[in-house]
C-alpha positions in Angstrom: 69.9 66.4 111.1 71.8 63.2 110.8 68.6 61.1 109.7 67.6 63.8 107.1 71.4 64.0 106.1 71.7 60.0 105.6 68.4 60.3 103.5 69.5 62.8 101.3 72.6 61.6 100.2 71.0 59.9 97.1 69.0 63.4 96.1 72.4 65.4 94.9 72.7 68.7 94.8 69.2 70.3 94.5 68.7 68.5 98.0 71.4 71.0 98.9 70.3 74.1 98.1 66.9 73.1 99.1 67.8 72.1 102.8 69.6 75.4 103.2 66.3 76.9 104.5 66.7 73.4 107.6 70.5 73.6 108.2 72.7 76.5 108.9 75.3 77.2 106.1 78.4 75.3 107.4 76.1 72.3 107.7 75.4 72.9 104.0 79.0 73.6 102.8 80.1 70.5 104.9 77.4 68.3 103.4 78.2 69.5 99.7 82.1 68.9 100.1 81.5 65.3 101.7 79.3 64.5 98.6 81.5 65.2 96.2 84.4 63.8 98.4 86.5 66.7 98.8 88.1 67.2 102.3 85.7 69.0 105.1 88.4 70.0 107.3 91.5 71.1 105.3 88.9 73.8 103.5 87.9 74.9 106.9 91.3 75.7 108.4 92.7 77.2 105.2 93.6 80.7 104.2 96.1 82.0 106.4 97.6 84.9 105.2 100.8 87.1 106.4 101.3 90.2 104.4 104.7 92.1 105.4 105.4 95.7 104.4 108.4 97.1 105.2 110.9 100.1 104.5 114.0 97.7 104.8 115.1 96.4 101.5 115.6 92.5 102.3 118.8 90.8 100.7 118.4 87.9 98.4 119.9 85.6 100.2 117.7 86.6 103.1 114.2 86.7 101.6 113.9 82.9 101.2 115.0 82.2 104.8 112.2 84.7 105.7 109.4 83.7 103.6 110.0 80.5 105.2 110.5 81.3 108.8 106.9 83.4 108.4 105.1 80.6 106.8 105.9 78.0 109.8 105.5 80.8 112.2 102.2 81.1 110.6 101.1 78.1 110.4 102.2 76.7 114.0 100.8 80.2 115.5 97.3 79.0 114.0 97.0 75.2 114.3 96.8 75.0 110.4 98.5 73.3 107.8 101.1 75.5 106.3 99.9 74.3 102.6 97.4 76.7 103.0 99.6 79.7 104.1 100.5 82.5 102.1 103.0 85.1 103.6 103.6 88.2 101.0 107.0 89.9 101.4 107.0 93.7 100.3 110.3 95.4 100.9 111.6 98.3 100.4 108.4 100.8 100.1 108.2 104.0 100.8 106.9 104.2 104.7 107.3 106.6 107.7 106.3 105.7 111.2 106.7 108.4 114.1 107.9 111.1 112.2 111.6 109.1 110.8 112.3 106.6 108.0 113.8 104.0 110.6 113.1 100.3 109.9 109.7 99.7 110.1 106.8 97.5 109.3 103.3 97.0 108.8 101.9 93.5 108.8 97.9 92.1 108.2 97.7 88.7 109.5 94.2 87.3 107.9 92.9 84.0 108.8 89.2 82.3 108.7 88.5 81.9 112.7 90.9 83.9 113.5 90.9 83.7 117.8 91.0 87.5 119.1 92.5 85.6 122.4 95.0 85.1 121.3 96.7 87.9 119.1 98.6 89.7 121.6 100.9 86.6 121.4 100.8 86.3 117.4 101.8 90.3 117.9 104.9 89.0 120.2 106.0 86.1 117.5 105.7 88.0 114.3 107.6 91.2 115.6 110.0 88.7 117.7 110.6 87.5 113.9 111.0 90.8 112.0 113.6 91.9 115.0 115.9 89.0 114.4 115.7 88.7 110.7 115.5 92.3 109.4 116.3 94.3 112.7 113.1 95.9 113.2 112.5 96.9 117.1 108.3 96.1 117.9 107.8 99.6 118.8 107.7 100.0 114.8 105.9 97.3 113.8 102.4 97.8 113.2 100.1 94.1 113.1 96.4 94.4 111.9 94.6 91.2 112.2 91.6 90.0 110.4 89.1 87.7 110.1 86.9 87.5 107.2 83.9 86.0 107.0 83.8 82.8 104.9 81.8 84.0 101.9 84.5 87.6 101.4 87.1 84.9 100.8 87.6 83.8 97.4 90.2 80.9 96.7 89.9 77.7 93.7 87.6 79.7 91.9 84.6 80.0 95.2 84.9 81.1 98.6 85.0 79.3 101.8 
């Protein structure tokens, strides 16, 4: 792979799409970034995405604070820069969870490579978080996590 790769540097893209049928298609995406200099490994950690929905109407002067605390949550949870993480705060909504309108939430946590491992701790964080900010107990939090596959993610006009 290496010799090939070296050698095929000077043949552009059509070398690209033509080697697709030698390399698998990471070794292609990797190869096209690094010839047109764009950075390899910040595209392949990005995309981390929190989405929050929740009954609780969230103060002003409490949703920055929030957005925030999510976002670096997020991104140390992960291992990823947090200039690639998007957290979407929906308060307010109509939602019912075990028959009463307490506080509740529903969260999706999306993120390439997402370890399965490890999301019984990500569960523990995110509802540790929504407890102390909005008073939501865990036993009404809902978390689905996700992993899409690189080519169902669009972003910058492509996909991963």
């Amino acid at each position: 792979f290496g010799n090939r790769l070296k050698s095929d540097r000077l043949l552009g893209w059509t070398s690209v799409a033509q080697s697709s049928a030698l390399y698998s298609r990471r070794q292609v995406v990797a190869r096209t970034l690094s010839l047109w200099n764009l950075p390899t490994a910040e595209v392949q950690s990005a995309m981390p995405t929190l989405r929050i929905l929740t009954n609780v109407q969230v103060p002003a002067e409490v949703r920055a604070g929030l957005l925030k605390r999510a976002s670096g949550a997020v991104a140390e949870l992960l291992g990823k820069p947090e200039s690639y993480v998007m957290v979407i705060l929906e308060d307010g909504r109509d939602l019912i969870f075990a028959g009463t309108a307490a506080p509740a939430a529903y969260l999706e946590l999306k993120s390439l490579s997402l370890p399965e491992l490890k999301t019984a701790h990500y569960s523990r964080v995110l509802c540790d978080l929504l407890n102390e900010s909005l008073g939501i107990p865990a036993e009404r939090v809902y978390i689905e996590f996700a992993a899409p596959p690189r080519h169902l993610f669009g972003w910058n006009g492509g996909t991963f």
